[in-house]
C-alpha positions in Angstrom: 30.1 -13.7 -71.1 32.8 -13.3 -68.1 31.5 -9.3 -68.4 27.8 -10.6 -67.7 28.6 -13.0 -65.0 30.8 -10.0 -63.6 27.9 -7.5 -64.0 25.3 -10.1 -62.6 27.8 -10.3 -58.9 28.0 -6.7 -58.8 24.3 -6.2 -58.9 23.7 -9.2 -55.8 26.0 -7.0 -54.3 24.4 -3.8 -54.0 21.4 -5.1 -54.2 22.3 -7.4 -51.1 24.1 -4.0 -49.2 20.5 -2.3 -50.0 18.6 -5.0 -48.0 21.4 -4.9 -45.1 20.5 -1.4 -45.1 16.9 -1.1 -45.0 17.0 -3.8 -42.2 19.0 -1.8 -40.2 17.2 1.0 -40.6 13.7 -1.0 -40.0 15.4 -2.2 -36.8 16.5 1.3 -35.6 13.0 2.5 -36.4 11.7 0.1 -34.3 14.0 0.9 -31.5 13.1 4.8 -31.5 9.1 3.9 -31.8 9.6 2.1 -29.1 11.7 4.6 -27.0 10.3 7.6 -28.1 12.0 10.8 -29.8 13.8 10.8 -26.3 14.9 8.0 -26.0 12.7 6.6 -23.0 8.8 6.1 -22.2 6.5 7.7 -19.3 3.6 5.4 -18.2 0.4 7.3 -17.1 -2.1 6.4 -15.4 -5.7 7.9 -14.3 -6.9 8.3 -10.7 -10.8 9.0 -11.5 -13.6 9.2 -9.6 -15.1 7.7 -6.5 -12.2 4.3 -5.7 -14.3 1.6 -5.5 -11.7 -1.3 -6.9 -7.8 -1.1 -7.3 -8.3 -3.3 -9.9 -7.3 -1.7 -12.7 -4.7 0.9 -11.3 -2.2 -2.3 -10.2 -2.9 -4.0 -13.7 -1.9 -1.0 -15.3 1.3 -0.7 -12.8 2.5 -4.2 -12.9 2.5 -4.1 -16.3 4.6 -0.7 -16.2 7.1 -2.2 -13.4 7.8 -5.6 -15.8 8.1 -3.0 -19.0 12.0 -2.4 -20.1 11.1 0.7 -21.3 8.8 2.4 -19.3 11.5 4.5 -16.9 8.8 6.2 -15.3 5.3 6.8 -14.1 3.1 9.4 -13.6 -0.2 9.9 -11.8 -3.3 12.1 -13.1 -5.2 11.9 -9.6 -8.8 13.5 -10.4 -10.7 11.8 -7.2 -12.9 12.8 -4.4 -10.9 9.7 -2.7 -13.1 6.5 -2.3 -12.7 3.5 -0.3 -10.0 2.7 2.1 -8.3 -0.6 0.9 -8.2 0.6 -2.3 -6.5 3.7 -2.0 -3.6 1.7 0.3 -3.3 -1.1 -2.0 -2.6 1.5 -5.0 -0.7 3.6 -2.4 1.8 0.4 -1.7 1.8 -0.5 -5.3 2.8 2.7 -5.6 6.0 2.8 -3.3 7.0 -0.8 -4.9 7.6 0.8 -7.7 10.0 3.3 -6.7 12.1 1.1 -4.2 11.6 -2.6 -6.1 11.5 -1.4 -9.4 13.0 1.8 -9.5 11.1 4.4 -11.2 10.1 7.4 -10.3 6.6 8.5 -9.6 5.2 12.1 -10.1 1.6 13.0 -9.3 -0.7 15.1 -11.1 -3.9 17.0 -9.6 -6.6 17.8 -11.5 -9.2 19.5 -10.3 -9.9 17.6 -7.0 -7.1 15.1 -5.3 -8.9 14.7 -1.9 -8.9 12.5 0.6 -8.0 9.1 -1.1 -6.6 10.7 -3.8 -4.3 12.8 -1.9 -3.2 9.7 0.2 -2.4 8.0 -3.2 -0.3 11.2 -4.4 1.8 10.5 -1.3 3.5 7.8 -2.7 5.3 10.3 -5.3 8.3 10.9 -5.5 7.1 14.7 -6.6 3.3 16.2 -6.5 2.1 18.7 -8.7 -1.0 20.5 -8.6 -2.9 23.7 -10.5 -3.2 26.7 -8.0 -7.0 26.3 -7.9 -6.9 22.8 -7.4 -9.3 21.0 -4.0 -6.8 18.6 -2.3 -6.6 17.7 1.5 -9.8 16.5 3.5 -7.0 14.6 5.6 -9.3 12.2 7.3 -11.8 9.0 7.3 -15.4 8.8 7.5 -18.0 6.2 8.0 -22.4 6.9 7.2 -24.6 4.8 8.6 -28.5 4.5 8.0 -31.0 4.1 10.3 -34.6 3.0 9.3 -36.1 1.8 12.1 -38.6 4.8 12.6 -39.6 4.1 8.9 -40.1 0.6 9.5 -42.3 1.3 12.8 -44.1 3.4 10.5 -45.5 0.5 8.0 -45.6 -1.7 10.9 -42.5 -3.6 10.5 -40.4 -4.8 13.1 -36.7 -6.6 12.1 -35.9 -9.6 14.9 -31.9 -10.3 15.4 -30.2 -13.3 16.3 -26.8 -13.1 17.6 -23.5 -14.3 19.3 -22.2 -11.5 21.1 -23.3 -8.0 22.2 -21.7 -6.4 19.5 -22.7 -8.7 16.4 -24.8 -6.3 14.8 -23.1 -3.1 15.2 -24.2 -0.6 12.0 -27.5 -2.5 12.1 -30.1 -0.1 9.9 -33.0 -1.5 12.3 -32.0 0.0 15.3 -29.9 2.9 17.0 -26.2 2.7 17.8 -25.4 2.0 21.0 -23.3 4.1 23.1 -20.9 1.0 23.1 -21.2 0.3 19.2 -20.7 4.2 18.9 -17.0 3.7 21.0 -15.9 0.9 19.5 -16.8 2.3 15.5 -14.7 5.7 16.8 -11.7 3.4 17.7 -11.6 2.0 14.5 -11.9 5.6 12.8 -9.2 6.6 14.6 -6.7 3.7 14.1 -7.5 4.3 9.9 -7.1 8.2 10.5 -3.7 7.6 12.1 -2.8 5.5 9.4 -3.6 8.0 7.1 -0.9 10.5 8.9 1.6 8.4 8.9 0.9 8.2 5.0 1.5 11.8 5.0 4.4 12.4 7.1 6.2 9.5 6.2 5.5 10.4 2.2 5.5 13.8 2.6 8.9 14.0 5.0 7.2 16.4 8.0 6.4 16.4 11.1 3.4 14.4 12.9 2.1 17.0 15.0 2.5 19.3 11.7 0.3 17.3 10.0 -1.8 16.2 13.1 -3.2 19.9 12.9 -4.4 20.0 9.6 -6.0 15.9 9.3 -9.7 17.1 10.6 -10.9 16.7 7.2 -10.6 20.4 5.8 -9.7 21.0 2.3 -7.1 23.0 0.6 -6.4 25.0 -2.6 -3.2 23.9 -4.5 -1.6 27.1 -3.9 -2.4 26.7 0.1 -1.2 23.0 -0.2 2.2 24.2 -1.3 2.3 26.5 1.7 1.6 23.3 3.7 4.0 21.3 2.4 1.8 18.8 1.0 2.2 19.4 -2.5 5.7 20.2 -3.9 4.8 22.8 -7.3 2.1 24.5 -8.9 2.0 23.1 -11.9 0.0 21.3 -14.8 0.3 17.5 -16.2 2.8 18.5 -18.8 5.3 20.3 -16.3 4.6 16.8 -14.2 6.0 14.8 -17.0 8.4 16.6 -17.6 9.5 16.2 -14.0 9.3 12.4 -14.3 11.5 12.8 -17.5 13.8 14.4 -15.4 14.0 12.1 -12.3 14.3 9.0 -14.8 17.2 10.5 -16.7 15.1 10.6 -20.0 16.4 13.5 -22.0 14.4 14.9 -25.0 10.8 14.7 -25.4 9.5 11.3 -24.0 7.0 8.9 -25.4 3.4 8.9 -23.1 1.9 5.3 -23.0 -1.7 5.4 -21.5 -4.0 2.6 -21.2 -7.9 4.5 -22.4 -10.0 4.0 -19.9 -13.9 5.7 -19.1 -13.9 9.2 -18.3 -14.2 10.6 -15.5 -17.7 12.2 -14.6 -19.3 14.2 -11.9 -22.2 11.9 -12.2 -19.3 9.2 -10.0 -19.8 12.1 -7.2 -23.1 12.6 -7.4 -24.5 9.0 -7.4 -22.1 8.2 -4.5 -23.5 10.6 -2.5 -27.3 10.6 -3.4 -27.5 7.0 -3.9 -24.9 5.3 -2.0 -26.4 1.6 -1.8 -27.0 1.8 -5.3 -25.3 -1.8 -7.4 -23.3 0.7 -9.1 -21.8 1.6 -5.7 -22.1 -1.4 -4.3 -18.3 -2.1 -4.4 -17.3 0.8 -2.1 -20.2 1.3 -0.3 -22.2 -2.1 0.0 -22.3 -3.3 2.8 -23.6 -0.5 4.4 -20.8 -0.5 7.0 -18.2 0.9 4.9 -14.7 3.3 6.5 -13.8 5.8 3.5 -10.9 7.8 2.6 -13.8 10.0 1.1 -14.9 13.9 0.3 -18.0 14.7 1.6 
Protein backbone atom coordinates (compact mmCIF):
# COMPACT_ATOMS: atom_id res chain seq x y z
CA UNK A 1 0.00 0.00 0.00
CA UNK A 2 2.69 2.75 1.37
CA UNK A 3 4.86 1.31 -1.97
CA UNK A 4 1.66 2.55 -4.23
CA UNK A 5 1.05 5.75 -2.56
CA UNK A 6 5.01 6.18 -2.81
CA UNK A 7 4.97 5.25 -6.52
CA UNK A 8 1.72 7.39 -7.23
CA UNK A 9 3.91 10.88 -5.68
CA UNK A 10 6.83 10.03 -7.70
CA UNK A 11 4.84 9.89 -10.92
CA UNK A 12 2.97 13.73 -10.00
CA UNK A 13 6.36 14.49 -9.76
CA UNK A 14 7.79 13.99 -13.02
CA UNK A 15 4.92 14.17 -14.55
CA UNK A 16 4.54 17.79 -12.88
CA UNK A 17 8.58 18.63 -13.74
CA UNK A 18 7.43 17.50 -17.49
CA UNK A 19 4.69 20.20 -17.67
CA UNK A 20 7.17 22.87 -15.90
CA UNK A 21 9.24 21.93 -18.79
CA UNK A 22 7.23 22.12 -21.74
CA UNK A 23 5.92 25.51 -20.54
CA UNK A 24 9.17 26.81 -20.44
CA UNK A 25 10.00 25.78 -23.49
CA UNK A 26 6.41 27.01 -25.10
CA UNK A 27 7.41 30.33 -23.50
CA UNK A 28 10.95 30.49 -24.94
CA UNK A 29 9.44 29.55 -28.30
CA UNK A 30 7.34 32.20 -28.12
CA UNK A 31 10.06 34.59 -27.23
CA UNK A 32 12.33 33.63 -30.34
CA UNK A 33 9.12 33.65 -32.89
CA UNK A 34 8.78 36.75 -31.77
CA UNK A 35 12.38 38.00 -31.98
CA UNK A 36 13.53 36.18 -34.73
CA UNK A 37 16.55 33.64 -35.07
CA UNK A 38 18.43 36.91 -34.19
CA UNK A 39 17.19 37.91 -31.67
CA UNK A 40 15.43 41.30 -32.99
CA UNK A 41 12.86 42.35 -35.87
CA UNK A 42 13.27 44.75 -39.00
CA UNK A 43 9.98 46.52 -40.02
CA UNK A 44 9.63 47.18 -43.88
CA UNK A 45 7.83 49.11 -45.49
CA UNK A 46 6.99 49.85 -49.38
CA UNK A 47 7.39 53.28 -51.10
CA UNK A 48 5.21 52.39 -54.46
CA UNK A 49 4.12 54.30 -57.04
CA UNK A 50 2.73 57.78 -57.73
CA UNK A 51 2.25 59.34 -53.55
CA UNK A 52 -1.09 60.29 -53.54
CA UNK A 53 -1.92 59.65 -49.57
CA UNK A 54 0.60 59.16 -46.61
CA UNK A 55 -2.04 57.23 -45.24
CA UNK A 56 -0.82 54.10 -45.02
CA UNK A 57 3.05 54.64 -44.77
CA UNK A 58 2.47 56.52 -41.07
CA UNK A 59 -0.07 53.61 -40.09
CA UNK A 60 2.46 51.19 -40.89
CA UNK A 61 5.25 53.40 -38.97
CA UNK A 62 3.36 54.30 -35.89
CA UNK A 63 2.69 51.01 -35.40
CA UNK A 64 6.50 50.10 -35.83
CA UNK A 65 7.57 53.06 -33.44
CA UNK A 66 4.97 51.72 -30.44
CA UNK A 67 6.40 47.89 -31.32
CA UNK A 68 8.93 46.55 -28.49
CA UNK A 69 10.40 44.61 -30.92
CA UNK A 70 10.79 46.09 -34.02
CA UNK A 71 14.52 47.82 -33.55
CA UNK A 72 14.46 48.91 -36.94
CA UNK A 73 13.03 50.01 -40.16
CA UNK A 74 13.76 49.82 -43.54
CA UNK A 75 12.44 51.60 -46.65
CA UNK A 76 11.81 49.78 -50.25
CA UNK A 77 11.36 53.27 -52.11
CA UNK A 78 10.08 52.21 -55.81
CA UNK A 79 8.41 55.75 -56.69
CA UNK A 80 8.42 58.25 -59.44
CA UNK A 81 7.71 60.73 -56.30
CA UNK A 82 4.09 62.03 -56.11
CA UNK A 83 2.51 64.71 -54.25
CA UNK A 84 4.21 67.22 -52.04
CA UNK A 85 2.49 66.92 -48.51
CA UNK A 86 2.71 63.48 -48.64
CA UNK A 87 6.22 62.85 -49.27
CA UNK A 88 7.01 65.50 -46.12
CA UNK A 89 4.53 64.09 -43.89
CA UNK A 90 6.25 60.42 -44.49
CA UNK A 91 9.64 62.35 -44.63
CA UNK A 92 8.90 63.82 -40.86
CA UNK A 93 7.45 60.58 -39.71
CA UNK A 94 10.45 59.40 -40.89
CA UNK A 95 12.98 61.52 -38.78
CA UNK A 96 10.59 60.88 -35.56
CA UNK A 97 11.50 57.69 -35.64
CA UNK A 98 15.10 57.95 -35.52
CA UNK A 99 15.32 60.84 -32.92
CA UNK A 100 11.81 60.03 -30.76
CA UNK A 101 11.88 56.56 -31.07
CA UNK A 102 15.19 55.59 -31.78
CA UNK A 103 15.52 53.27 -34.56
CA UNK A 104 17.32 53.34 -37.36
CA UNK A 105 16.18 53.86 -40.82
CA UNK A 106 17.83 52.40 -44.09
CA UNK A 107 16.49 53.01 -47.57
CA UNK A 108 16.23 50.85 -50.34
CA UNK A 109 15.95 51.92 -54.17
CA UNK A 110 14.38 49.89 -56.51
CA UNK A 111 14.40 50.70 -59.75
CA UNK A 112 13.28 54.38 -59.63
CA UNK A 113 13.54 56.63 -56.26
CA UNK A 114 12.88 60.01 -57.90
CA UNK A 115 11.86 63.00 -56.87
CA UNK A 116 9.46 62.34 -53.92
CA UNK A 117 10.87 59.27 -53.37
CA UNK A 118 14.36 60.43 -53.07
CA UNK A 119 13.22 63.28 -50.72
CA UNK A 120 11.67 60.43 -48.54
CA UNK A 121 15.05 58.32 -48.63
CA UNK A 122 16.58 61.50 -47.00
CA UNK A 123 15.35 60.76 -43.87
CA UNK A 124 17.71 57.57 -43.63
CA UNK A 125 19.99 57.12 -41.61
CA UNK A 126 21.79 55.01 -44.61
CA UNK A 127 20.61 54.82 -48.57
CA UNK A 128 21.17 52.04 -50.76
CA UNK A 129 20.58 51.76 -54.18
CA UNK A 130 21.32 49.14 -57.38
CA UNK A 131 24.00 50.71 -59.80
CA UNK A 132 21.34 51.05 -62.58
CA UNK A 133 18.92 52.53 -60.41
CA UNK A 134 16.84 56.32 -61.64
CA UNK A 135 17.09 58.56 -58.53
CA UNK A 136 17.32 62.49 -58.38
CA UNK A 137 14.92 64.78 -60.47
CA UNK A 138 15.75 67.22 -57.40
CA UNK A 139 12.86 69.65 -58.00
CA UNK A 140 8.92 70.53 -57.98
CA UNK A 141 6.59 70.87 -60.70
CA UNK A 142 3.18 72.20 -61.23
CA UNK A 143 0.82 71.37 -64.99
CA UNK A 144 -1.86 73.35 -65.64
CA UNK A 145 -4.69 72.93 -68.42
CA UNK A 146 -5.96 75.40 -70.41
CA UNK A 147 -9.28 74.78 -72.43
CA UNK A 148 -10.45 77.90 -73.29
CA UNK A 149 -9.63 77.65 -77.16
CA UNK A 150 -11.66 74.28 -76.94
CA UNK A 151 -14.45 75.87 -75.38
CA UNK A 152 -14.57 78.86 -77.95
CA UNK A 153 -14.69 76.16 -80.27
CA UNK A 154 -18.19 74.61 -79.25
CA UNK A 155 -19.34 77.94 -78.41
CA UNK A 156 -18.83 78.03 -74.77
CA UNK A 157 -17.88 80.79 -72.81
CA UNK A 158 -17.10 80.21 -68.71
CA UNK A 159 -18.23 83.69 -66.61
CA UNK A 160 -16.16 84.19 -63.18
CA UNK A 161 -17.12 85.83 -60.14
CA UNK A 162 -14.49 86.89 -57.82
CA UNK A 163 -12.96 88.79 -54.78
CA UNK A 164 -9.62 89.73 -55.72
CA UNK A 165 -7.46 89.89 -58.86
CA UNK A 166 -5.88 86.78 -58.20
CA UNK A 167 -8.94 84.49 -57.06
CA UNK A 168 -8.87 82.29 -59.98
CA UNK A 169 -5.27 81.76 -60.61
CA UNK A 170 -4.88 78.03 -62.58
CA UNK A 171 -8.28 78.81 -63.96
CA UNK A 172 -8.64 76.15 -67.10
CA UNK A 173 -11.01 78.87 -68.90
CA UNK A 174 -8.49 81.33 -69.52
CA UNK A 175 -4.63 82.14 -69.83
CA UNK A 176 -2.26 82.78 -66.96
CA UNK A 177 -1.60 86.08 -66.40
CA UNK A 178 1.80 87.44 -66.36
CA UNK A 179 1.01 88.21 -62.58
CA UNK A 180 -0.68 84.62 -61.75
CA UNK A 181 2.49 83.31 -63.69
CA UNK A 182 4.91 85.34 -60.83
CA UNK A 183 3.13 84.60 -58.07
CA UNK A 184 2.74 80.37 -59.05
CA UNK A 185 6.90 80.62 -59.70
CA UNK A 186 7.29 82.10 -56.04
CA UNK A 187 5.51 79.33 -54.60
CA UNK A 188 7.68 76.78 -56.80
CA UNK A 189 10.51 78.14 -55.63
CA UNK A 190 9.71 78.38 -51.81
CA UNK A 191 8.78 74.16 -52.17
CA UNK A 192 12.01 73.67 -54.29
CA UNK A 193 14.08 75.29 -51.51
CA UNK A 194 12.48 73.18 -49.16
CA UNK A 195 13.26 70.35 -50.97
CA UNK A 196 17.30 71.28 -50.64
CA UNK A 197 17.22 71.79 -47.39
CA UNK A 198 15.76 68.16 -47.27
CA UNK A 199 18.81 67.13 -48.99
CA UNK A 200 21.56 68.88 -47.42
CA UNK A 201 20.30 68.76 -44.05
CA UNK A 202 19.60 64.69 -44.59
CA UNK A 203 22.31 64.15 -46.71
CA UNK A 204 25.12 66.30 -44.52
CA UNK A 205 26.46 68.57 -47.78
CA UNK A 206 26.69 71.66 -48.84
CA UNK A 207 23.76 74.04 -50.21
CA UNK A 208 25.39 75.32 -53.17
CA UNK A 209 26.65 71.50 -53.73
CA UNK A 210 23.29 70.49 -54.00
CA UNK A 211 21.86 73.81 -55.40
CA UNK A 212 23.74 72.67 -58.69
CA UNK A 213 22.32 69.50 -59.29
CA UNK A 214 18.20 70.36 -57.94
CA UNK A 215 17.13 71.42 -61.76
CA UNK A 216 15.25 68.29 -61.99
CA UNK A 217 17.82 65.92 -63.77
CA UNK A 218 18.10 62.43 -62.97
CA UNK A 219 20.75 60.18 -61.85
CA UNK A 220 21.93 56.52 -62.06
CA UNK A 221 22.66 54.92 -58.63
CA UNK A 222 26.24 54.49 -59.37
CA UNK A 223 26.35 58.55 -60.36
CA UNK A 224 24.28 59.15 -57.14
CA UNK A 225 27.02 57.70 -55.04
CA UNK A 226 29.55 59.96 -56.79
CA UNK A 227 27.17 62.76 -55.65
CA UNK A 228 26.90 62.02 -52.39
CA UNK A 229 23.25 61.37 -52.42
CA UNK A 230 23.17 57.83 -51.90
CA UNK A 231 25.62 56.18 -49.47
CA UNK A 232 26.22 52.28 -51.30
CA UNK A 233 25.42 50.29 -54.23
CA UNK A 234 23.67 47.76 -52.94
CA UNK A 235 20.34 45.55 -53.02
CA UNK A 236 17.44 45.27 -50.31
CA UNK A 237 19.15 42.37 -48.58
CA UNK A 238 22.65 44.27 -48.04
CA UNK A 239 20.08 47.22 -46.77
CA UNK A 240 18.77 44.99 -44.04
CA UNK A 241 21.51 43.89 -43.21
CA UNK A 242 22.64 47.46 -42.64
CA UNK A 243 19.65 48.17 -40.45
CA UNK A 244 20.63 44.89 -38.47
CA UNK A 245 23.74 46.40 -37.98
CA UNK A 246 22.84 50.08 -36.87
CA UNK A 247 20.13 48.47 -34.35
CA UNK A 248 22.64 46.19 -32.73
CA UNK A 249 20.60 43.05 -34.01
CA UNK A 250 23.10 40.21 -34.42
CA UNK A 251 22.23 37.02 -36.35
CA UNK A 252 19.70 36.82 -39.04
CA UNK A 253 16.69 39.17 -38.21
CA UNK A 254 13.02 38.52 -38.45
CA UNK A 255 11.37 40.82 -41.60
CA UNK A 256 7.75 42.03 -40.60
CA UNK A 257 5.94 43.51 -43.68
CA UNK A 258 2.49 44.60 -43.86
CA UNK A 259 1.18 43.10 -47.88
CA UNK A 260 0.03 45.72 -49.61
CA UNK A 261 -0.94 46.11 -53.74
CA UNK A 262 1.89 45.97 -55.98
CA UNK A 263 3.39 48.24 -57.54
CA UNK A 264 2.61 48.81 -61.41
CA UNK A 265 3.71 50.94 -64.19
CA UNK A 266 0.18 51.35 -65.03
CA UNK A 267 0.40 54.08 -61.46
CA UNK A 268 2.96 55.99 -63.99
CA UNK A 269 1.17 55.79 -66.88
CA UNK A 270 -2.35 56.83 -65.72
CA UNK A 271 -0.80 59.75 -63.81
CA UNK A 272 0.57 61.04 -66.62
CA UNK A 273 -2.01 60.25 -69.52
CA UNK A 274 -4.93 60.81 -67.39
CA UNK A 275 -4.14 63.00 -64.59
CA UNK A 276 -7.78 64.22 -63.61
CA UNK A 277 -8.87 60.87 -63.65
CA UNK A 278 -10.91 59.78 -59.86
CA UNK A 279 -8.16 57.43 -59.53
CA UNK A 280 -5.85 60.38 -59.39
CA UNK A 281 -7.93 62.53 -58.07
CA UNK A 282 -6.10 62.50 -54.62
CA UNK A 283 -2.77 63.87 -55.96
CA UNK A 284 -3.78 65.62 -58.76
CA UNK A 285 -7.51 66.91 -58.30
CA UNK A 286 -7.78 69.89 -58.09
CA UNK A 287 -6.18 70.68 -61.00
CA UNK A 288 -3.81 73.15 -59.16
CA UNK A 289 -1.60 70.61 -57.69
CA UNK A 290 2.69 71.38 -56.65
CA UNK A 291 4.45 67.87 -57.04
CA UNK A 292 7.59 66.31 -55.88
CA UNK A 293 6.99 64.37 -59.25
CA UNK A 294 9.04 62.57 -62.40
CA UNK A 295 8.00 63.74 -65.45
Amino acid sequence: MCGNTAGRRLLWTIGGGLLSLLAILFFLGFFLAREGSGGGRIGLIRIEGVIADSREALDQLEKFQRSQTIRAVVLRINSPGGGVAPAQEIYEELNKTRSQHRKPIVASMGSLAASGGYYIACASDRIFANPGSITGSIGVIMQLANISRLLEKVGVKATVIKSGEHKDMGSMTKDISPGDQKIFQEVLDDVHDQFVEAVVKGRKLDKGKVAEIADGRIFTGRQAVGLGLVDELGDLSDAINCAAQLAGIKGRPKIVEERKRRFSLLDILGSRIFPFSPSNMDSTWPPLSVQYLMR
